[in-house]
C-alpha positions, 0 to 999 in steps of 0.5 A: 500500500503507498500513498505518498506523503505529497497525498497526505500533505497538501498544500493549499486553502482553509477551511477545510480540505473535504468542504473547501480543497476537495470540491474545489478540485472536483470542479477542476476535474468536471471541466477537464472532463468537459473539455475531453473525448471520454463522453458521448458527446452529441454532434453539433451540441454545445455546453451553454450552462454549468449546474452543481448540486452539492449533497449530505454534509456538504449541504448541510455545512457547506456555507460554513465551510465555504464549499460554495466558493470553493466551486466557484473557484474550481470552476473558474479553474483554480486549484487549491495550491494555486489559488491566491487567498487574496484574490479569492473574493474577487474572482467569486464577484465577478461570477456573481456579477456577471453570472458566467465563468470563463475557464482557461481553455473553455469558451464562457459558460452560464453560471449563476451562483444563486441559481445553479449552486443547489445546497441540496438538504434532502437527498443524500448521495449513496456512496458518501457523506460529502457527495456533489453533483457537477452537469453540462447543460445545451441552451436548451437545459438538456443536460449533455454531461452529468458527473457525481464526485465524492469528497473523501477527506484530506482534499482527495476526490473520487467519481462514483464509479471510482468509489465503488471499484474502491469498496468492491475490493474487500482485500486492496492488493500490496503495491508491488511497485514499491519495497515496502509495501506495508499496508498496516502497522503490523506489516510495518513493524515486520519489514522494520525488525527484518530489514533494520530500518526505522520507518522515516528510511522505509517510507524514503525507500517508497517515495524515491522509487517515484522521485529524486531523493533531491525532490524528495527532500524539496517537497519536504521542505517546502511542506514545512515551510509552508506549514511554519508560514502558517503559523508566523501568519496566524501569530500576527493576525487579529480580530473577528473571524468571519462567519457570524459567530464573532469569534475573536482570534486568540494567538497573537495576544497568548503569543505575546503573553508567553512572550513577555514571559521568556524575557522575564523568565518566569517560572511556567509549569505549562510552558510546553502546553502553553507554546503548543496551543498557542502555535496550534491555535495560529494554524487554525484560526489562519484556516478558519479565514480561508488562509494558506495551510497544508492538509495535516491529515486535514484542514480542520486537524492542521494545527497538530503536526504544525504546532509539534514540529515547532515546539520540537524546533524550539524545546528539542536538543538536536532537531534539524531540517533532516530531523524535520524530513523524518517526522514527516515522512514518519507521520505520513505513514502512519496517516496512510495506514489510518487512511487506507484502513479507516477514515481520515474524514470528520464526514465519515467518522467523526473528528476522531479520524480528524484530530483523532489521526493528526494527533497518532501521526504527529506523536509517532513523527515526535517518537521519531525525531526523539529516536524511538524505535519503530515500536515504540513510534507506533505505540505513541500512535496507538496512545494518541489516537486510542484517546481521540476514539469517540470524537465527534464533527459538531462545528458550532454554526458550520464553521471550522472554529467552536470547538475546532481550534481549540481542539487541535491545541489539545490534539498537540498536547494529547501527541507530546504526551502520547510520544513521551508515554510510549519513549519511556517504554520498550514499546510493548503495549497491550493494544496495537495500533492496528487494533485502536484504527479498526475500533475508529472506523467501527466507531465511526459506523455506529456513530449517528450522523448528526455527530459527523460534520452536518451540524445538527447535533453535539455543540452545534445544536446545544450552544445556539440553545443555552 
């Protein structure tokens, strides 16, 4: 099993991966289809107009998660990691203006926001929560081309026909083209004590059979880099977060707090606490006004690993840019695993596949860095995510903020202590970690969907009551 760790960490906008990144891809992809041969097009017919439907919880928060412009976006064809977060206002617009979108490589279509964007509340698509209906109509309102594209978590995108040769395969067979192909931490453990390796050299060993070690280590850098960015972002931003909610934002004025502390050197029992929050929250709030962040597994959890790696830069002895890489390549297999055995969607499971991942990767990424052996890195993942289990998605108002950003600060603290659990152990556990990811994604079966990210229940319901 390989997926790499440019699919597990995505550059691109808040805020959230499968509301905002996912659909916004998907659009990009139904004008590519669109524009290509592989559907029976009728002779002299011609596209006049675009229509969206957009189904389940992306109906249902979507406004919140600002899925509607993120569609727009897409269809005007812009892609995540390119977008610029400064012009986004603009260009949606100047679609509402002139009720038209003109794609790059495309003749201009009809396209109006108030008319063809339905936030369809009624009709659930059959292969997953975040369902999204794209369709090509004639001048004539015949519909030529009709598309159905899932939003499956961590802005990755799948037809439906995709999804269901996904699901029809009960056993997905071993990647063959990679040498170490495990696709579950028992697997990994088994290559780990055969060859030697400690899992950041095992996941390189996959990347590298697809690029350069030099590529590798670029994209590597260029992820932190981005992910740090963020955080400098969030720390100096300010105000009311958009929304309704009035959310003030937190960071800067806790930053400078701690600030004043390190000058003085006053005693600080939470220090590491303290500066984990406050760098989690900065992601987070960056997110929750549409910034540049990086999936971490996902938008809403991307304040977690950001927020670890820091602190490790700031509190560990030794931490380096190659110490960086490690976490990262380290964190990205064990969100592989979560991934390709349960879900890393809030749609699907609830933030325990959210908060609940992001805090399993960022601890086993930590026991890396600290040296740890592969079981104890995996242990450290079972720690963290094992308390993470039964997390529900309730977003206050469909905003990706209460309880949200919050709770990536303690996703931070629950990794940092998950990490120092399992290095002061031999990493002989009583739970595996596969173990822990079949009970989420049971768990998340059981859970009733008011609790997954459609903001009818939980917080969502109870905070708008009192």
């Amino acid at each position: 099993m390989f997926l790499s760790v440019f699919d597990v960490f995505k550059i691109g906008v808040g805020p959230s991966s499968s509301h905002t990144m996912g659909p916004m891809s998907a659009a990009v992809r139904f004008l590519n289809e669109v524009a290509g041969p592989d559907w029976p097009r009728p002779a002299g017919a011609r596209i006049d107009r675009i229509r969206v439907s957009l189904h389940g919880s992306l109906a249902f928060t979507g406004v919140g998660h600002g899925t509607g412009r993120a569609v727009v976006l897409g269809l005007t064809g812009e892609l995540p990691d390119q977008v610029d977060p400064d012009r986004m206002d603009e260009i949606i617009a100047g679609v509402e203006q002139d009720r038209k979108i003109s794609p790059p490589g495309h003749p201009d279509y009809h396209f109006d926001p108030k008319a063809d964007l339905v936030f369809d509340k009624k009709q659930a698509l059959p292969g997953h929560a975040n369902g999204m209906t794209f369709s090509a109509l004639d001048p004539d309102g015949n519909t030529l081309l009709r598309r159905i594209y899932y939003s499956v978590g961590g802005g990755f995108v799948v037809s439906d026909t995709e999804l269901e040769a996904m699901k029809s395969k009960t056993k997905a067979p071993v990647d063959k083209a990679v040498p170490y192909p495990f696709r579950n931490a028992k697997q990994m453990l088994e290559m780990a004590a055969r060859t030697g390796l400690t899992i950041a050299q095992m996941k390189r060993a996959n990347e590298e059979i697809h690029i350069s070690g030099e590529e590798l280590d670029a994209g590597l850098d260029r992820i932190w880099s981005a992910m740090n960015g963020c955080i400098d972002r969030g720390l100096s931003g300010e105000g009311i977060m958009p929304g309704g909610l009035k959310v003030r934002r937190r960071a800067r004025i806790l930053h400078d707090k701690l600030q004043d502390e390190w000058r003085q050197n006053r005693r600080n029992p939470l220090l590491a606490n303290d500066w984990l929050s406050v760098y989690a929250m900065a992601v987070n709030e960056e997110n929750a006004v549409g910034g540049r962040v990086v999936t971490a597994p996902t938008n809403g959890a991307a304040g977690v690993i950001p927020a670890t790696i820091r602190y490790v830069m700031q509190f560990h002895d030794g931490a380096d840019q190659q110490a960086i890489r490690d976490y990262l390549l380290t964190a990205a297999a064990i969100g592989g695993i979560i991934k390709h055995n349960a879900s890393i969607s809030g749609a699907e499971v609830g933030c325990q596949g959210e908060v609940g991942s992001a805090a399993a990767m960022s601890a086993a990424g930590l026991a890396a860095v600290m040296g740890g052996t592969p079981e104890q890195i995996e242990n450290a993942a079972e720690i963290a995510l094992e308390h993470h289990l039964g997390m529900t998605c309730d977003p206050v108002g469909g905003l990706v903020q209460v309880p949200c950003i919050e709770r990536n600060a303690l996703g931070a603290v629950k990794a940092v202590t998950a990490a120092s659990l399992a290095m002061k152990g031999d990493g002989k556990h009583f739970v595996p970690l596969d173990a822990c990811i079949e009970t989420m994604r049971q768990t998340g079966l059981d859970m009733n969907e008011r609790y997954k990210e459609t903001s009818t229940g939980g917080l969502a319901v109870n905070v708008v009551e009192c």
